[in-house]
C-alpha positions, -999 to 999 in steps of 0.1 A, spaced: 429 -118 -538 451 -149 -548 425 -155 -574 424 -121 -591 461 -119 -592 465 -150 -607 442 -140 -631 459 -106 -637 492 -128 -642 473 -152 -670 462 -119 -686 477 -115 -726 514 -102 -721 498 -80 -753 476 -59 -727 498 -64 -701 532 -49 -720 511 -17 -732 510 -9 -691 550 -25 -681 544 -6 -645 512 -30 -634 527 -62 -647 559 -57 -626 531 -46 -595 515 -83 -609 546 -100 -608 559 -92 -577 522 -94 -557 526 -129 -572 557 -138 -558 548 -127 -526 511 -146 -527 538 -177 -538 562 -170 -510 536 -168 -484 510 -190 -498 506 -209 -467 500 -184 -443 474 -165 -466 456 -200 -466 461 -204 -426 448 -160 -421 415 -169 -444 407 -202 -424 411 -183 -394 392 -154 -407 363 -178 -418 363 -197 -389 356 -167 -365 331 -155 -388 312 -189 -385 317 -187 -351 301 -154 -348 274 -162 -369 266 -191 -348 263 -172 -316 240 -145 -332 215 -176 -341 222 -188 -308 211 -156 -292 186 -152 -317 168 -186 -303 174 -179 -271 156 -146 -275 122 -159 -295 122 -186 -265 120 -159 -242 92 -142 -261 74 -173 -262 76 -177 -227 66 -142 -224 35 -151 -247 27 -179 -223 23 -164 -187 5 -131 -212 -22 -157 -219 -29 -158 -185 -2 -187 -170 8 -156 -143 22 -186 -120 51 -193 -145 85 -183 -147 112 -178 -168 140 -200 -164 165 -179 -155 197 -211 -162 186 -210 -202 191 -174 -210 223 -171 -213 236 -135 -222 199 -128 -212 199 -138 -176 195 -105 -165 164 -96 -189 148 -131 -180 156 -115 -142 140 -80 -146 113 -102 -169 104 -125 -138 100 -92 -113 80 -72 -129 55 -106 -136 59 -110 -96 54 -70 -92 21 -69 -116 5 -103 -101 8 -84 -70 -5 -55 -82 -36 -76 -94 -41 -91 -64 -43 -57 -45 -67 -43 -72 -88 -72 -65 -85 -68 -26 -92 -33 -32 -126 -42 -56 -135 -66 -27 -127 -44 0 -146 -19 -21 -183 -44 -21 -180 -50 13 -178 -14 22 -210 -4 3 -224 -41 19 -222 -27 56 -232 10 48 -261 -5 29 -267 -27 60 -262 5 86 -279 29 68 -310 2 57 -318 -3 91 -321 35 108 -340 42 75 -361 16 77 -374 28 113 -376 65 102 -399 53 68 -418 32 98 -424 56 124 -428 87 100 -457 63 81 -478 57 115 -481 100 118 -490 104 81 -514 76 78 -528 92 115 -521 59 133 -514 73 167 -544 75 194 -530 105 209 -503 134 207 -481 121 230 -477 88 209 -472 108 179 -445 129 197 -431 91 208 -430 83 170 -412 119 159 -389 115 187 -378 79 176 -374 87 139 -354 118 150 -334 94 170 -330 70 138 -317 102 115 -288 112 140 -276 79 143 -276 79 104 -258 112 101 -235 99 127 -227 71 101 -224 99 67 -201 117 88 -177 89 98 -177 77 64 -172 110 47 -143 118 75 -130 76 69 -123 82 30 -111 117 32 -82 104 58 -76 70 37 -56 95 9 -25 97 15 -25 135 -4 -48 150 26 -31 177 39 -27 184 74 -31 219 96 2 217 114 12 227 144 40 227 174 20 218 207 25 206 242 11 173 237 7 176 275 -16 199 278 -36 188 248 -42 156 266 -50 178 296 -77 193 278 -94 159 258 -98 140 292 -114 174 309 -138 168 282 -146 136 296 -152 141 335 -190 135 334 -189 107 316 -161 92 341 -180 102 369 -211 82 353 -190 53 354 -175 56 382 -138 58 367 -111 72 366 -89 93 344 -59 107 342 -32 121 323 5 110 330 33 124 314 66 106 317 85 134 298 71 174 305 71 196 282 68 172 254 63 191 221 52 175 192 40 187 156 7 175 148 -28 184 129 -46 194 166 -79 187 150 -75 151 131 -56 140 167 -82 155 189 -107 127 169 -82 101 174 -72 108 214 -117 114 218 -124 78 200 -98 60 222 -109 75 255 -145 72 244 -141 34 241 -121 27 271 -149 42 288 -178 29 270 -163 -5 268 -138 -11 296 -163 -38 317 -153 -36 350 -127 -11 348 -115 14 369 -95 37 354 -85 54 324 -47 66 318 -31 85 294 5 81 297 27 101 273 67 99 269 95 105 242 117 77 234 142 89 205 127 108 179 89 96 184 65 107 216 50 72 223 16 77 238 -4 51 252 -42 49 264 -49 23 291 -78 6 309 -78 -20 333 -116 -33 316 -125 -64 306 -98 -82 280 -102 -81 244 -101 -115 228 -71 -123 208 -90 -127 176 -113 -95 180 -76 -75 186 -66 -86 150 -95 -69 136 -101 -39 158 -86 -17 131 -107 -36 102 -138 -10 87 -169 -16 106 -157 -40 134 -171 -40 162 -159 -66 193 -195 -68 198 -217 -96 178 -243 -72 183 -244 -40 156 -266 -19 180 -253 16 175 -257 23 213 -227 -3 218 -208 -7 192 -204 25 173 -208 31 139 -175 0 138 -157 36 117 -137 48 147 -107 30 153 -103 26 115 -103 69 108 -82 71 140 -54 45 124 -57 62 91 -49 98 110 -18 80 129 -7 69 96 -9 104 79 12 118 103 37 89 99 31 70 127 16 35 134 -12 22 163 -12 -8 177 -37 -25 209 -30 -51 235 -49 -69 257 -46 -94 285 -61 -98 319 -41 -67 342 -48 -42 310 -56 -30 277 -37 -8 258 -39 18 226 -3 24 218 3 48 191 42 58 179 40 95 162 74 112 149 81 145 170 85 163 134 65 160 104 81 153 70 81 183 47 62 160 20 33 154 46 32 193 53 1 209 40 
């Protein structure tokens, strides 16, 4: 501005007297640019020093953000263990933050999509295994009566008999793996209803007297708080309740006794099914819940199930909210499971 004045004073007084109102303007702008010289000089060094200043920053934030991209580029070429430093980002801090959870939220992702792809081969491993050998017996046995390899009709009714035996244990199989994926989504909806969990249990164990009797055991319901009424789907529970009273039977060595004790603590009925069998090992109750366990080394299907059971049963508890748990040791062994008295209206059907 001091420039252009000056040069508007140096201008030819001929031009400047033809307009007398803008040389007086000229002449007194240029005694004040005179007067206050100094401080004009002092406002633009200011003025250009914060403009330096900010133009600095901007590059500075500019580097700092293509270092952050290039780290970025890094753990995307497949360096998912590094990080971000967090103490070099400046304004950025908080980017470089959300940056560094959502690498530790998508590694973790990765790493349950490739539990899930295992989980996924050795599930078709054992069904190939359970279904390989039933079929195999059936293809046997059915081969002997259509190449006429039987020396009389009761041998071939023997063979029928055997492969007929082989094809239930298969369906048996089909079913609990049909009924284990349908209960594994979360979206399956569930027939509710408000029932006397009392007299549900009543009605499970009647189912089960025979069987008791065979064994010689005992069993019995015990309800430590009567009425107890809880919301449930009566069908998916009544598979759970008949798998865990099937087993303690089938599988309590030694036992004598089967009880079925049932009590509300809060807002969850805690119900709990107990033998006094043989203890479970430690490292078999880790895995009880695992897909096709079995505590037996054995996979006979006359001991140790289809190994589908206690898997479906924890997927039902966890449908309806609730969680199962087992312990063992040498007085008892225990199926606890903790189910809310009232459903959620998201897990209502």
């Amino acid at each position: 501005m001091e420039l252009m004045f000056n040069r508007l004073v140096a201008t030819p007084p001929s031009i400047l007297s033809e307009i007398p109102s803008l040389r007086r303007f000229v002449m007194v702008v240029d005694a004040f640019l005179t007067i206050y010289d100094d401080a004009f000089q002092w406002i633009a060094a200011i003025f250009a020093a914060i403009f330096t200043g900010w133009r600095l920053a901007r590059r500075y934030k500019q580097m700092q953000l293509t270092h952050i991209l290039d780290e970025l580029h890094y753990i995307a070429a497949g360096h998912f263990d590094h990080r971000i430093d967090a103490n070099n980002a400046g304004s950025y801090v908080d980017v470089v933050d959300s940056i560094n959870t959502l690498v530790e939220s998508t590694v973790q992702a990765m790493a349950e999509e490739r539990k899930i792809e295992q989980s996924k081969d050795e599930l078709i491993t054992n069904v190939s295994h359970d279904i390989r050998t039933p079929l195999t017996s059936i293809i046997g046995y059915l081969g002997l009566i259509e190449d006429k390899q039987f020396t009389s009709e009761e041998d071939a009714l023997r063979y029928i008999h055997i492969a007929y035996t082989k094809a239930l244990q298969m369906k048996v199989l089909v079913d609990d793996l049909f009924e284990y994926t349908k209960v594994r989504q979360p979206t399956t909806p569930l027939l509710l209803k408000t029932i006397n969990i009392g007299n549900f249990l009543e009605q499970i164990v009647a189912d089960y007297e025979l069987e008791s009797r065979k064994r010689h055991m005992e069993t019995e319901v015990i309800m430590k708080t009567d009425p107890l009424m809880i919301e449930m789907d009566v069908d998916k529970m009544a598979r759970v309740f008949n798998n865990l009273i099937s087993n303690a039977l089938k599988y309590a060595h030694g036992g004598t006794w089967v009880h079925i004790e049932a009590e509300k603590i809060g807002s969850e009925v805690i119900v709990a099914v107990k033998n006094n069998g043989e203890r479970i090992p430690e490292e078999s109750l880790q895995e009880l819940f695992g897909r096709f366990y079995r505590v037996e080394n054995s996979r006979s299907k006359e001991t140790g199930g289809t190994g589908l059971g206690l898997a479906i049963a924890q997927s039902i508890v966890t449908l309806h909210g609730g969680y199962i748990y087992a312990e063992s040791d040498e007085a008892e062994t225990k199926f606890v499971l903790h189910l809310p008295l009232k459903q959620t209206p998201a897990i209502k059907e």
